[in-house]
Each structure stands twice: as C-alpha cells, then as structure tokens.
C-alpha positions in Angstrom: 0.0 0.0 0.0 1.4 3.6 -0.4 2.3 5.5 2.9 -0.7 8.2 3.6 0.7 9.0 7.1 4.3 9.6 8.7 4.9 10.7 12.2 8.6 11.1 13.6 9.5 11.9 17.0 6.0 13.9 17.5 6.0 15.3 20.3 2.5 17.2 21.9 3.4 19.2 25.3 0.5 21.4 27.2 1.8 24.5 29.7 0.2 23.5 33.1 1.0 26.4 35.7 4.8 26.9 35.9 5.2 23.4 34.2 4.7 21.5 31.0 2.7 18.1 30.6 4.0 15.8 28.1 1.1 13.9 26.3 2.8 12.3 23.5 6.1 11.3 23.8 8.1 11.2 20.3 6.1 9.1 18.5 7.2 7.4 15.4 3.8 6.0 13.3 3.1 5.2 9.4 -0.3 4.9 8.4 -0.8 3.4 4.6 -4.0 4.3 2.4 -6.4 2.0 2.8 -5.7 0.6 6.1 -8.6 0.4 9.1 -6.5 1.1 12.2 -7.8 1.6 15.8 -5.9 3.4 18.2 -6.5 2.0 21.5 -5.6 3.1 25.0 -6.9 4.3 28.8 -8.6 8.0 29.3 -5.5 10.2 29.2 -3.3 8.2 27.3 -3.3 10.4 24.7 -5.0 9.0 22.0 -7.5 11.7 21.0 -4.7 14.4 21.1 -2.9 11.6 18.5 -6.4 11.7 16.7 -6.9 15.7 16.7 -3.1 16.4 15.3 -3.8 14.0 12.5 -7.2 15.7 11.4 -5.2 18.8 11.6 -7.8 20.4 14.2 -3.8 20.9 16.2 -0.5 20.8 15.8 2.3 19.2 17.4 4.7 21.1 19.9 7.9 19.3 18.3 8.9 16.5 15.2 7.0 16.0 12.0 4.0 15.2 11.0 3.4 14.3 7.1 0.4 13.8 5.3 0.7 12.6 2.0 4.4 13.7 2.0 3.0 17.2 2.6 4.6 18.5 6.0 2.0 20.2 8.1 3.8 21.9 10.2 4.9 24.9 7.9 0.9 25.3 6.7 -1.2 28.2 7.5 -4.2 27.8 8.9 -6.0 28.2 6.1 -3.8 25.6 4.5 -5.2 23.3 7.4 -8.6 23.9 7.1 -7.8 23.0 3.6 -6.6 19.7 4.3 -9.5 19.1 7.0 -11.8 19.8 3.4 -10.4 17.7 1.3 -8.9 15.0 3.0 -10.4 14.1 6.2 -13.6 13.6 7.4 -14.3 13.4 11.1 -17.2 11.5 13.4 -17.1 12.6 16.6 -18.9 10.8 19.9 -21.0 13.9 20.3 -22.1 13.9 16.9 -22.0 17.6 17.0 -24.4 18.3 14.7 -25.6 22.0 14.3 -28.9 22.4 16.2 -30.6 24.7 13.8 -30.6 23.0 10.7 -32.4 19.5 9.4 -30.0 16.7 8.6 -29.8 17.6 4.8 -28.6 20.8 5.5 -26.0 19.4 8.5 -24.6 17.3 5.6 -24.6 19.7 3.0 -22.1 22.3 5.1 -18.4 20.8 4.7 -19.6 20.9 0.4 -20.1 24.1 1.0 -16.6 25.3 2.0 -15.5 23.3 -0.4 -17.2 25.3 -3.5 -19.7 22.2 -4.7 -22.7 23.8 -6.7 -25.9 23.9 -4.2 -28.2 21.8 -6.8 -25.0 18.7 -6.6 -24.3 19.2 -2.9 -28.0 18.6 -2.4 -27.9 15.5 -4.6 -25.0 14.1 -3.0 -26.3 14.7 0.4 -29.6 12.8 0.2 -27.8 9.9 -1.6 -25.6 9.9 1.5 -28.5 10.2 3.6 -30.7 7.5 1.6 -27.3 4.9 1.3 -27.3 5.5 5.3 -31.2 4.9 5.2 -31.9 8.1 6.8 -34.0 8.9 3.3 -36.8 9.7 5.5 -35.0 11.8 8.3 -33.6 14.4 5.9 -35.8 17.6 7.2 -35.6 16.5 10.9 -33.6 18.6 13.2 -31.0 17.1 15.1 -33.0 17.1 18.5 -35.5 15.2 16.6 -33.4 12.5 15.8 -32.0 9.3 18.3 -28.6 9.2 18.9 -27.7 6.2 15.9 -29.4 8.4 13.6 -27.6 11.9 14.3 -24.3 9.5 14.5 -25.0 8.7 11.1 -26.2 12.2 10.0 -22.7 12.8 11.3 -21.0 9.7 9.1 -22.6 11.3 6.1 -21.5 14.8 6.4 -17.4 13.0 7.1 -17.9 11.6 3.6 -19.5 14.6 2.1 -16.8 16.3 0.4 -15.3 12.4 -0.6 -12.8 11.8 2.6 -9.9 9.7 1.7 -9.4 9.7 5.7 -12.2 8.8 8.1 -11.5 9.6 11.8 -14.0 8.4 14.1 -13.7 9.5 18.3 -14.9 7.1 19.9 -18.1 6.3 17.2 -20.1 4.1 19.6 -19.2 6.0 22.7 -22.8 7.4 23.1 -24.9 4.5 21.4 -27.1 1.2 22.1 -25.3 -1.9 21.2 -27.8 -2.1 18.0 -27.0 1.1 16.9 -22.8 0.1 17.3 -22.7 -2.1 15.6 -24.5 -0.7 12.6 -22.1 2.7 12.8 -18.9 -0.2 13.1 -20.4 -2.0 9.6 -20.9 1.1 7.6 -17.0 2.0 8.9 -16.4 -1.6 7.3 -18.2 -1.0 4.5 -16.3 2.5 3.7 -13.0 0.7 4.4 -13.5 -1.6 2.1 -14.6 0.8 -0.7 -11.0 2.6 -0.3 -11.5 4.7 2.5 -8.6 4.4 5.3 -10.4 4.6 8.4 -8.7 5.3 11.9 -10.6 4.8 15.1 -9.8 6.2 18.4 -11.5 4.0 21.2 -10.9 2.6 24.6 -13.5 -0.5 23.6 -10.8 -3.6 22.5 -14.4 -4.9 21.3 -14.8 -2.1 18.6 -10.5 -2.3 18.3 -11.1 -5.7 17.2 -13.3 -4.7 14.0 -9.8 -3.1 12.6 -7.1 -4.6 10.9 -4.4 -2.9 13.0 -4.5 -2.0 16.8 -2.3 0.8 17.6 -2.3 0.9 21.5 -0.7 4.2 23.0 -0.3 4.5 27.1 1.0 7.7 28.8 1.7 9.2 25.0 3.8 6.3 23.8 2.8 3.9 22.1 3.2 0.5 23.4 1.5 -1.9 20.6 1.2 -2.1 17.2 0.3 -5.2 15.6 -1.7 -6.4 12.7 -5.0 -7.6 13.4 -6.6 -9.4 10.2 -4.8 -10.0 6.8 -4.3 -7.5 4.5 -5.7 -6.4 1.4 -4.7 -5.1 -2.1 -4.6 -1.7 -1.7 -7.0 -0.4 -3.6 -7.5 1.8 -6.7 -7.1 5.6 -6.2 -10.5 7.6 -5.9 -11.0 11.2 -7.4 -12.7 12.8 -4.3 -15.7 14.3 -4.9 -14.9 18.5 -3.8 -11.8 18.2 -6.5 -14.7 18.1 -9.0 -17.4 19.6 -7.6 -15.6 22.8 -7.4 -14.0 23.0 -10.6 -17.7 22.6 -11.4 -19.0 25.0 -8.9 -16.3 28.0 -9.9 -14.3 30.3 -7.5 -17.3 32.9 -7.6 -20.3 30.5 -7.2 -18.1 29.1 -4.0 -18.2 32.7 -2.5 -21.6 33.3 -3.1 -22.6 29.9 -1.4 -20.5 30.6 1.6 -21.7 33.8 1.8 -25.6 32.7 1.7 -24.4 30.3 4.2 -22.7 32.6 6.7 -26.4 34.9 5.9 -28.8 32.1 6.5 -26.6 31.1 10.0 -26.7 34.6 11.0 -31.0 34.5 10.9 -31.0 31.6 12.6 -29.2 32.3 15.5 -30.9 35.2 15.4 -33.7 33.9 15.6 -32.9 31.9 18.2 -32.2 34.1 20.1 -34.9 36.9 19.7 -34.9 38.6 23.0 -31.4 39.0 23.3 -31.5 40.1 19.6 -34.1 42.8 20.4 -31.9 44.3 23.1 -28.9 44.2 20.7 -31.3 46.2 18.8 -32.5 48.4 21.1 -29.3 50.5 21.5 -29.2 51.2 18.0 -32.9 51.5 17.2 -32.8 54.8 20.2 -29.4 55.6 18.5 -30.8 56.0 14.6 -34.4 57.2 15.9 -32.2 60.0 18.0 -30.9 61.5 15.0 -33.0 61.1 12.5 -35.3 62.8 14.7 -33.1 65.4 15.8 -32.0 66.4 12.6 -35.8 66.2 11.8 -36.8 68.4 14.3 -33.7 70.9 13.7 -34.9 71.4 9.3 -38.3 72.0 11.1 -37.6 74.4 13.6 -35.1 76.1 11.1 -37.9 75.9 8.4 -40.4 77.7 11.2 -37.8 80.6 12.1 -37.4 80.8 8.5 -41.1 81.6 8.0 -41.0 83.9 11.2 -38.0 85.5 9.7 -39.8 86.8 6.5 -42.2 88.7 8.8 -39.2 90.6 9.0 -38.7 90.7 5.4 -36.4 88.4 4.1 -33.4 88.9 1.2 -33.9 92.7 1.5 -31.6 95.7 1.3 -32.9 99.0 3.3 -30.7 101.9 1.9 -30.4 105.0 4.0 -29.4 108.2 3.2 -26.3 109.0 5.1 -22.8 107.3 6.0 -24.0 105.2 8.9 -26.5 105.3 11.3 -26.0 108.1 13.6 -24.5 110.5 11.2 -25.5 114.0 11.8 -25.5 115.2 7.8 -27.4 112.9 6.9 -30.9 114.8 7.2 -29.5 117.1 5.0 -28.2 114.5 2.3 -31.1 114.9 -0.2 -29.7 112.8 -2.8 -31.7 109.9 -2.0 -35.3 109.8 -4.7 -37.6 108.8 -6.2 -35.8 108.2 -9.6 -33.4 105.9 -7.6 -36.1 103.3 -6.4 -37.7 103.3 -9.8 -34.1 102.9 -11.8 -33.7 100.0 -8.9 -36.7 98.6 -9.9 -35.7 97.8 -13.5 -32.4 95.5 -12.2 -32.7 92.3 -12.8 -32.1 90.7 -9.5 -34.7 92.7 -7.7 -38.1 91.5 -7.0 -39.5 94.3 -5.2 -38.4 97.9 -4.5 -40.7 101.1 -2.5 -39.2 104.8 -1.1 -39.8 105.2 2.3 -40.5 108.3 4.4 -41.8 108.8 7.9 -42.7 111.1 10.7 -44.5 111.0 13.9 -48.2 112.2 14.4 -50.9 112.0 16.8 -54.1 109.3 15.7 -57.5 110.3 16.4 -60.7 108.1 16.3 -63.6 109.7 18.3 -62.2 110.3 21.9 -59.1 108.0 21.2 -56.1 109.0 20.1 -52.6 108.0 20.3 -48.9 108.9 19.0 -48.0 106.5 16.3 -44.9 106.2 13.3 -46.6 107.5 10.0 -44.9 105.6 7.3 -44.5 106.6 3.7 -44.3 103.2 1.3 -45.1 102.5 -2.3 -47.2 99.8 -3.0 -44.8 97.1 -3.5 -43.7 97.6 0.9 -45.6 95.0 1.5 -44.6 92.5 -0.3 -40.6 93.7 0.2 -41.5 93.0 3.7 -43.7 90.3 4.1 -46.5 91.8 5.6 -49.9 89.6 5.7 -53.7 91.0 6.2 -55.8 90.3 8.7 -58.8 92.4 7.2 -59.5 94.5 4.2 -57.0 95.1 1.3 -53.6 97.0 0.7 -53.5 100.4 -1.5 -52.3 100.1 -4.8 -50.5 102.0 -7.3 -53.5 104.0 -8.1 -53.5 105.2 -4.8 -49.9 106.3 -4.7 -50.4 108.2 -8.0 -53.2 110.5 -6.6 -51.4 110.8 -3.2 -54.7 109.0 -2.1 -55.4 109.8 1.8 -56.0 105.3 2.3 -54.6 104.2 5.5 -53.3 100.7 6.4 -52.6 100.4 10.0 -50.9 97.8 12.4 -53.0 95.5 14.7 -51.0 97.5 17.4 -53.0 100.8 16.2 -56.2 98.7 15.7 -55.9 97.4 19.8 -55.3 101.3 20.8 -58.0 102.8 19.2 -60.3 100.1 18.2 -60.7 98.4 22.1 -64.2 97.6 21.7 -64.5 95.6 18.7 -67.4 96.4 18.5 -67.1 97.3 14.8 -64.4 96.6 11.8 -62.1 99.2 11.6 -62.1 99.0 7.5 -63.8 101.7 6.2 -63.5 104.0 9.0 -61.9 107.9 9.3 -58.9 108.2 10.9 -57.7 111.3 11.6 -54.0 111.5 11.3 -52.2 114.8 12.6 -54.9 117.5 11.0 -55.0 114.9 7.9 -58.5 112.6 7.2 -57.6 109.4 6.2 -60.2 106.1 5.1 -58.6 102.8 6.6 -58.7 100.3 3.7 -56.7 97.0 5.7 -55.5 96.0 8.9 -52.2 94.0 8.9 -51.3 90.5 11.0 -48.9 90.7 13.7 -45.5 91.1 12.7 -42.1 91.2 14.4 -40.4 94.0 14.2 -36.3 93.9 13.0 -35.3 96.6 14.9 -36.6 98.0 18.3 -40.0 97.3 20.0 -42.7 95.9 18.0 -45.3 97.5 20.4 -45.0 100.9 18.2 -48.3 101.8 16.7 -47.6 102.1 13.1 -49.4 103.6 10.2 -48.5 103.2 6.5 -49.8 105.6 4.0 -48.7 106.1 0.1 -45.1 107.6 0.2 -46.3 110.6 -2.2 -49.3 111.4 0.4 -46.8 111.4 3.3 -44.0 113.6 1.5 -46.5 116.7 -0.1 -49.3 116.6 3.2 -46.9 115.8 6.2 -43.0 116.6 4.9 -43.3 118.9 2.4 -40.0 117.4 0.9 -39.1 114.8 -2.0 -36.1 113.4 -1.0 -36.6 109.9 1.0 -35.5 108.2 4.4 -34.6 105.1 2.8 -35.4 102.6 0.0 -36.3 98.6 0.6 -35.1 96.9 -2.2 -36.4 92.8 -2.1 -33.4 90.3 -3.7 -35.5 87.4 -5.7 -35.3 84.4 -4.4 -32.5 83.1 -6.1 -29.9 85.9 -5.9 -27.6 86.1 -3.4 -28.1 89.0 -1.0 -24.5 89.8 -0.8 -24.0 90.1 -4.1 -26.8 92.2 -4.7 -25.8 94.7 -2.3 -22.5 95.0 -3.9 -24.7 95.9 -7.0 -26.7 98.2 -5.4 -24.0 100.1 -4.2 -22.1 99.9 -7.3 -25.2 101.5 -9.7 -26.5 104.2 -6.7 -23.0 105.8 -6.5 -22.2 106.0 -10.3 -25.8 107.6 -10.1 -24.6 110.2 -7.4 -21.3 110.2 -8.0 -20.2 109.4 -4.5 -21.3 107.1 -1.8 -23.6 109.1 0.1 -25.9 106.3 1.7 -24.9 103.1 3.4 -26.9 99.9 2.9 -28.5 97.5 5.9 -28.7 93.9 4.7 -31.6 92.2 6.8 -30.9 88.9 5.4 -27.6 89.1 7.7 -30.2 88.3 10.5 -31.5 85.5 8.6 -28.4 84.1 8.2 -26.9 84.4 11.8 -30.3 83.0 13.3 -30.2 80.1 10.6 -26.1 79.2 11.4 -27.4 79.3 15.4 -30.3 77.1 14.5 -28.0 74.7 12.6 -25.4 75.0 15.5 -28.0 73.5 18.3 -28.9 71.2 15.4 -25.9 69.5 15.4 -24.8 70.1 18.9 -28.1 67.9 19.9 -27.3 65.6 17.0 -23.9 64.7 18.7 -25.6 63.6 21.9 -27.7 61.4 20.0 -24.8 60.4 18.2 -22.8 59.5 21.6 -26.4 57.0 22.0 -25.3 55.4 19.0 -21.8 54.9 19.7 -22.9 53.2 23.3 -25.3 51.2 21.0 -22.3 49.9 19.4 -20.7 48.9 22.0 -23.7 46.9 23.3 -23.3 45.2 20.2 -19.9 44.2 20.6 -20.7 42.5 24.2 -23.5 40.7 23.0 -21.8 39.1 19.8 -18.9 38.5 22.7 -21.3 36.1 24.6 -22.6 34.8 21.2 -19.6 33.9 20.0 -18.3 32.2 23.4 -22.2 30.7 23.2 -20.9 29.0 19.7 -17.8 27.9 20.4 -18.6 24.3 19.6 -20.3 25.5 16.3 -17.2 27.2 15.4 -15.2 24.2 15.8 -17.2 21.8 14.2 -17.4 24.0 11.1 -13.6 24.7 10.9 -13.4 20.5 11.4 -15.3 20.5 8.2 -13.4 23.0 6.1 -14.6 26.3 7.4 -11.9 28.9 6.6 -11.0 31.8 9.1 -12.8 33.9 6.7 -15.3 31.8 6.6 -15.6 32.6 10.5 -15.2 36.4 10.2 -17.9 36.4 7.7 -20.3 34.8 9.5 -20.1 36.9 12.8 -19.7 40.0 10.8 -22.5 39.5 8.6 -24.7 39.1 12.0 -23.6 42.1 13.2 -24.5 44.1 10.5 -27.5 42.5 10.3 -28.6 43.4 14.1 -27.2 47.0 13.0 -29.2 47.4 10.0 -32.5 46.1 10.6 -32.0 48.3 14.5 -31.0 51.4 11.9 -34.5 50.7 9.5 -36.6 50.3 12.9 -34.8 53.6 14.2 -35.3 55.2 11.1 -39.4 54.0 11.7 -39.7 55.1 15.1 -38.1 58.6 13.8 -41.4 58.9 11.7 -43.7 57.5 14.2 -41.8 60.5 16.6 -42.7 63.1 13.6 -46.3 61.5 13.4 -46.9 62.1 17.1 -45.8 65.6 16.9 -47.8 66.3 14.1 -50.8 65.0 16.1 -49.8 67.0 19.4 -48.7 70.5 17.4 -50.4 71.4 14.1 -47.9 74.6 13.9 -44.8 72.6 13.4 -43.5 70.0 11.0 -40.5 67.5 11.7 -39.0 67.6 7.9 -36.9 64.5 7.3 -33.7 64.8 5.4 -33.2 62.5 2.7 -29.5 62.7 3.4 -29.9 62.2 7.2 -31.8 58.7 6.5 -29.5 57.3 4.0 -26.4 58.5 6.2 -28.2 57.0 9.1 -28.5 53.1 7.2 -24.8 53.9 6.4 -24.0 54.6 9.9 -25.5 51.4 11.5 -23.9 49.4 8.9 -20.6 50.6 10.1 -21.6 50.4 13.4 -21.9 46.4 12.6 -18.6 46.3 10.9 -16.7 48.3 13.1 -18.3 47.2 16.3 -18.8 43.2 15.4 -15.2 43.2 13.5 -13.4 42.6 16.8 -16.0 39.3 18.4 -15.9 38.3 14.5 -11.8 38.0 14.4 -11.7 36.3 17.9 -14.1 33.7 16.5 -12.0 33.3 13.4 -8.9 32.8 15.6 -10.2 29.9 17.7 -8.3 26.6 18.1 -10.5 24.2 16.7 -9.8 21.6 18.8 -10.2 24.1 21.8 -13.3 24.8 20.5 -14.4 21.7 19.6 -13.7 20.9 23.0 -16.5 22.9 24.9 -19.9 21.7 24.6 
C-alpha cells in the first residue's frame, strides 16, 4: 500500500502552571492508504490528542508530521482547514451536529466550504442520507433525531466532500449496542470501498473490528500489531470536492459561503430573539435620535425661516447717510424717487418702494394715540412680508393720486379700536390734521429693529412727503433680492449702480438677510450640537453590540469548531459573525429610522404649527451609519471567533 501518514519523533506538550505536561512522547507511526486502524488506550493516554493532530484540528509542539508527503507543520491555517476539506472527514462521539438545521442541511455544510454547486451538494447529500437509510430523516432537526441516527447524519456529512481519511472518536461511545454495531459495519463497508479509516476508542471490542491495533499508554505507544490479513490496496479515488468545485467556480463558492454565513446569521438570530431585540434596542434609540433630531432641527429652522420673513427676508434697506447716527445725513437729499424706480428695472430685484416717515398724533372719536406714520409704495408689502388680517392694501392708483388710504398695524387697531365692536375698515382716521379712510389692517408682525409695540401707520409715500413733509427726498429705499440671488451680491450691485448715479457714496446699505443668516447658522449650530448627543447613544449602542456578539460567540464555540473541522476557513468565520452584526445594525438602523417617523407623526398629532422635515440625506447616512456600526463594532468578536483553536473549540460543549 502507499504510505498516507508519517509521524517522527511527534512530540504534543501542554503548559500546566509553571510546568509542561508531556502527552505524546516522540512518536514514530506510518499509516498506509487504505488501512482500518484503531488506536486504543486508557482515558488520558493520549490517543485523541494523536487523533486531533492527524485531522489537523492541532498541531504538534515538536517533530514532524506528514500527510501525504506534505509537511504540516509549515501550513497556514487556512492551508489546514484545507486539508481538514479535502482529505479528512471526522465523526465525533457527540455527533456535534448543528442544532438549527435539518440533517440535509448538516450534511450539505463541509460541500459548501469546499465550492460544490448547491443543486449537486443537495444530490450528493440525500444519496448519503438515503445509502445510510436516513432517506426519510432528511428535514428532521437534530433534537429530533436518536442518537444512531444523528451519528449517522454525522457519518454522512465525514464523507460529504469524498474523505480519503475517516477519523471516528470514539463512534459508539454514546450509542445502544444495536446502533454500534451498525455505525462499526458502515466504517467496514467504507473501508472496504478505499476509505482508510482510523478509530480512536478505549472499547478492544470495537479495536477488534480493525485490521491494526495501535495501542498508546502515557503518550507512547506500546502496541502495534496487525489484526486481520491484508488487502490489495485499492485503486485511487477522485474525491468528490476536486470536482465539484471546478464545477461549482471560485465565484459561485463565495456566493454559497456567503448565503451560508447569511442564513446562519437568521437563525441564530432567531434563536435568540430577545437578546436580539436588546442588541437592537441601542441602536434603534441611537438611529431614531438622530433622524429625529435632525428632523426636528430642518423644522424648527424651516419655522424661524417663515418667522424670519415677517421681517422681510433677502432685502436691502438703503439710507441716506454714512451710517447710522451720522449727523449730515438729514441734510443728504440725494436719495429719490428716480433711484427706487431705476432700482426697480435690475434684474435681481423683486421688489423695491421709497420710504418716508414722521410721527403724528391718531384720532378716532375720543381715542387718540402717538403712532410712526410711514410713507411706502405699494410694493412695501410685499418687500416686507406683511400679511392681512382684514380689508386690502392700497395700490399704485392710490400712490399716484397721493390717495389719503390708511393701512394700520394691529397694534394701532388694539389702541384705538378696544371695543371691537365694529371693523375698523372703512372708517376715518384722523391723522395729525389729515382725514384718512382705513382700507386693511395687517397681522402681527415682528419688528427687526426696536419694540414691535409701536403703533404704526403706512400711508402712500407721495401722500406722506407733499401733506406731512413737504420734501421729495426719502429716508430710505427697501429693495427685495428674488429668491435666487444672493443677497450679498446684490448689495455689492446696489452700491455699485447708486454711487455711479450720485457720484459718491452718500448712503450706506443695511442687509436684513444678515439676520436670517446668523439666526439660521445658530439654529443649525443647536442642530448638530443635539445631533452629537444622539450620536454618543449610537456609539454606546455599538458597543452593546460588541458585548452581546462576545457572549454569542463564546455561546458558539462548539459550532465554530465543528465548522472549521469540516473546512470552514477563518474567513469563513469572520464572515459569518460579521455578517450578524451588520444585520442586528441594519434592521435596528430601518426600525430607528421607523420610530423617527412614528416621533414626527406624534408631533404632528400634538402641534399642528410645526412639521418635523426628514432629510433624505440624514436617513441614507443614518443606514450607512449602523452598517458601520456592525462592521466596526462586530469586526473585533468576529476576528476572535476566526482565531479559535478548533480543537479548543471543539472541545466545549
């Protein structure tokens, strides 16, 4: 037969304390293809750490250890998990069988590392199952299954991937007689199809079904004799993986594994819903945080924006005059009519009206009061923003014929209209010695400068300057930017055309929309300074995560083992604890990201004045965030699963 197996001088040491334990003592061992060898010996003899070094689930502390001529000491572990793939199967006296999936899909895993197609994995594994006459067990759980039948749910998955090595711990350990002895003959049966088969057993009864007893006591071994004549070795077999993935292809075999490492990451967390939940819950109160905080900051900035334009927004008030304060500049008359109309024809401006003012004393009946008398074209109030409460603005009719119609301020309409008895629309109003006819009322509106409890009147700006000033020159013109220009650059306009018109620059120019913008960069700044606190929620969310996929990983152990006995690369590992991760993250971002809309619902049901608006951005960036929360956050429990000894993990039950 041709030599599958050389140890020389193999020596396995364990640290214990301050001292080292010797389990195997320079052992020298060749095992041939084909051969059915038992390897026989007391608990603590060191047979199954023998058994575990030749499956390549560890590696000896000293000597050499050849498989196929192939040293294995100078592998990666990837290279390992390789061999374990390829070469070996393994059926172990706890079956361990994966609890979450039926016996089909228990069988089907090693073919998966391996690259096999999913529709010829699932052929081969119900033949297995049917030759094993499990045909009708193959959608059965393992905990639905007695112990024969898992032990040969676990025979089928050794030869899944077409083992040229079978290595059985102690196969009859946990069984009935009956169901021995039917394990022992399908070992026979495999033996005698070509398959070398190594046993490790304390039972001399199940030694005896070999055709060589190895016996090893206190790591050396002390027997090693023939136990039945030998056979022609027989002819070599192609295994099955070799083909299967050329067949399957290098991208189909990462697409399998990665479906696998998915479909393993649902069912564990589905198993394990409540804990799942609370892994959840950190993120779902992180996302929901700022989404909603963000949310709330476009809607409050949105609502200050609209309070703002009371004010009127984008405009340019020019006043005659270097600054405020300067004491010439009553008697700069330069300032006109001509100039607002010449504004009026620039393109950037959307609205332009002169201003003049003075003071007078309001009469109605036996009221009266002291109120500002503004002067105002009939564009002012829609330069400014102003709304009606009652009646109608005058027009440019009314500015033509120096028209005596009044528009007051609901301040003015409190003063002298207490009783309400009656609408003020319609009604004389004596201003100074001058009848006026009130033709609207106007909303509340905030004032940009100084108290907004002024009564204020606003009559056409030609009626003010010929029946109260007596002048033509203006206080001041409000020019309204459209929309789409920038105010800044308007004013540089403005200034520009208005002192090649006077030939110097006798005015000076208030921007308003400088208020806008500092309220709107304070807003923004409580924006995000709230959105970092909810962001510190997320982070601590993240770190939730990492401790729970720490327990669920030491939880697993034994499923990590048995997977990297069957082939399972490291990144194999990593994937699969990673892609949980990011799963927990995501679907905790998506219900965040829900509970951030049920938050804006709520508030729209409590407060019809104000709208959360949701930022497009903000959502997307939120997903994004809790995916990387998963990476980031699960990358660490992930690469500690990845790193496990598998017989170490195989180990813990």
């Amino acid at each position: 037969m041709a030599e599958l197996i050389r140890l020389e001088k193999l020596r396995r040491e364990f640290p214990s304390g301050e001292d080292t334990i010797t389990v195997l003592k320079d052992l020298d061992l060749v095992i041939e293809a084909g051969e059915m060898v038992a390897i026989v010996g007391a608990s603590g003899s060191g047979k199954s750490t023998l058994m575990n070094i030749l499956g390549c689930l560890d590696r000896a502390t000293a000597g050499s250890y050849r498989i196929s001529g192939r040293e294995t000491a100078m592998l990666e572990p990837d290279e390992l998990a390789a061999l374990r793939r390829e070469h070996f199967g393994f059926i172990f006296q706890r079956y361990h069988l994966l609890g979450e999936l039926d016996a089909l899909a228990n069988v089907e895993i090693p073919a998966i590392y391996a690259g096999m197609t999913p529709r010829d994995r699932r052929a081969r594994a119900a033949d297995l199952l049917d030759r094993l006459g499990m045909s009708d067990r193959t959608d059965h759980r393992p905990g639905q299954l007695s112990g024969g039948q898992q032990q040969r749910v676990s025979i089928a998955r050794a030869l899944m991937n077409g083992a040229n090595v079978i290595l059985a711990d102690e196969p009859t350990g946990a069984l009935d007689k009956h169901s021995g002895e039917e394990v022992l003959r399908i070992l026979e049966e495999l033996n005698a199809e070509g398959k070398t088969i190594i046993i490790v057993t304390h039972d001399m009864n199940v030694a005896s079904r070999a055709r060589r007893i190895i016996e090893i006591s206190d790591g050396v071994i002390i027997s090693d004799r023939a136990n039945a004549p030998e056979r022609p070795a027989p002819a070599p077999v192609a295994t099955a993986a070799a083909e299967q993935t050329r067949r399957g292809g290098y991208l189909r075999s990462l697409a399998d594994r990665f479906k696998e490492a998915l479909r393993m990451a649902v069912l564990a967390m589905a198993a394990h819903r409540l804990r799942t939940f609370l892994t959840m819950l950190g993120i779902i109160i992180g996302i929901a945080s700022v989404v909603s905080v963000v949310a709330i900051g476009q809607g409050t900035q949105q609502q200050v924006l609209a309070n703002i334009s009371n004010l009127g927004t984008n405009t340019l008030e020019i006043f005659a005059g270097r600054s405020f304060g300067d004491t010439r500049s009553a008697r700069i008359t330069t300032l006109v009519v001509a100039d607002a109309e010449a504004l009026a024809r620039q393109s950037y401006v959307a609205a332009v009206t002169p201003t003049v003012s003075t003071s007078a004393t309001l009469r109605v009946g036996s009221q009266e009061a002291s109120a500002l008398v503004n002067g105002v074209g009939e564009q002012y109030f829609a330069a400014r923003g102003t709304k009606l409460a009652e009646g109608s603005f005058f027009d440019a009719a009314s500015v033509r014929n120096r028209a005596t119609d009044v528009v007051i301020d609901e301040n003015t309409r409190k003063t002298l209209f207490a009783d309400g008895a009656s609408s003020p629309v319609g009604q004389v109003l004596l201003i100074g010695n001058v009848p006026a006819r009130i033709v609207g009322v106007t909303q509340p509106q905030q004032g940009g400068f100084g108290s907004s409890q002024n009564l204020s009147v606003y009559l056409p700006y030609t009626t003010v300057q010929t029946r109260f000033l007596g002048t033509m020159s203006l206080r001041s013109i409000t020019v309204r930017v459209a929309d789409e220009v920038d105010t800044s650059l308007a004013e540089q306009d403005v200034t520009r055309f208005l002192t090649q018109r006077h030939g110097s620059q006798d005015f000076f120019i208030l921007n308003t929309d400088d208020i806008r913008q500092t309220i709107t960069s304070t807003t923004q700044m409580l924006t995000l300074l709230i959105a970092a606190i909810a962001v510190i929620s997320l982070v601590v969310g993240g770190i939730g995560v990492m401790n729970i996929m720490l327990v669920s990983v030491s939880e697993r152990v034994s499923e990590i083992g048995v997977r990297m006995a069957v082939g399972a690369r490291q990144g194999d590992i990593l994937q699969q604890f990673l892609i949980e991760a990011v799963l927990v993250c995501l679907i905790g971002g998506l219900c965040g990201i829900g509970a951030a809309f049920g938050i804006g619902q709520l508030v729209q049901a409590l407060s019809s004045d104000f709208t959360l608006i949701y930022s497009t951005t903000s959502i997307v960036a939120a997903c994004v965030c809790s995916t990387l929360i998963g990476v980031v956050f699960g990358f660490l429990p992930a690469r500690n699963a990845s790193r496990l000894d598998p017989v170490v993990a195989l180990s813990r039950d």
